[in-house]
Every structure is written in C-alpha cells, then in structure tokens.
C-alpha positions as CSV (number, residue, x, y, z in Angstrom):
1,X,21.8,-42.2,1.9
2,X,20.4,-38.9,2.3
3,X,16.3,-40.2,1.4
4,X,16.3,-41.3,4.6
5,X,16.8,-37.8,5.9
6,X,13.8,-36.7,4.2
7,X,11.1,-36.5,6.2
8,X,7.6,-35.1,4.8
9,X,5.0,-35.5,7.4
10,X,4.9,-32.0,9.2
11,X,3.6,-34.2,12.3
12,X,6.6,-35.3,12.8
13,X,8.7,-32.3,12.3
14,X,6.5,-30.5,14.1
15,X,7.5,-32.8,17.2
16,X,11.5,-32.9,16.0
17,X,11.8,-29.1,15.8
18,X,9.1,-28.8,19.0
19,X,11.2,-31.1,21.0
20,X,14.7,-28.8,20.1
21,X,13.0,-25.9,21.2
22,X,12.0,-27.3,24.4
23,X,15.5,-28.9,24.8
24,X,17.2,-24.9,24.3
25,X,14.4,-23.7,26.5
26,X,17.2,-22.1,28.8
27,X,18.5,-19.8,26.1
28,X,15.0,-18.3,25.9
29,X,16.8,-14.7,26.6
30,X,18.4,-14.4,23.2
31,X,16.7,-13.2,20.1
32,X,17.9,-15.8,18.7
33,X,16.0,-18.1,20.4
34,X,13.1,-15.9,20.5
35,X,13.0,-15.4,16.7
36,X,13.1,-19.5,16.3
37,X,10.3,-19.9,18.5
38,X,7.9,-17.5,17.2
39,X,8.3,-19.2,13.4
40,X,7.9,-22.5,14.8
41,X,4.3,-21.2,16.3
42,X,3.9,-19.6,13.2
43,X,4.8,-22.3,10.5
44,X,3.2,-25.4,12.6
45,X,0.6,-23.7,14.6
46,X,-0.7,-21.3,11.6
47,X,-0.8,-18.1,13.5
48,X,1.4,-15.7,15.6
49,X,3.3,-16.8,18.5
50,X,0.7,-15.1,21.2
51,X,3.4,-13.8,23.6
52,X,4.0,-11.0,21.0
C-alpha cells in the first residue's frame, strides 16, 4: 500500500507542497510558516526565498 505514496517526480511535489503553502497562506505571520516557505523556495526554486 504505501508505493503508491511514493511520489518521485519533484514536478509534482513541487505543485503538492506549493499548493499547501498557498492553502495556509493566512498563517503567513508565524515563523513557522515563514520558515516552511523559504525552504520550499529554496529546495524547488534552487535559491533563497527573495523576501529575506
């Protein structure tokens, strides 16, 4: 069961994580939140998150 949870194309978890940071957009006061963001720029986008 858990191969189908396995997905490897960074496309598409690029989208799935992209579309749960725009879904939590209203949190985007807490660190938390903050801290997620920026590694999502930096893992899928390759560079810093430019609002630094």
């Amino acid at each position: 069961m858990w191969k189908l949870f396995n997905q490897t194309d960074p496309a598409k978890q690029a989208w799935y994580y992209g579309q749960v940071r725009l879904l939590t957009e209203d949190l985007k006061d807490h660190a938390a939140w903050q801290e997620y963001s920026k590694y999502l720029t930096i893992l899928f986008q390759g560079g810093e998150d430019e609002t630094d």
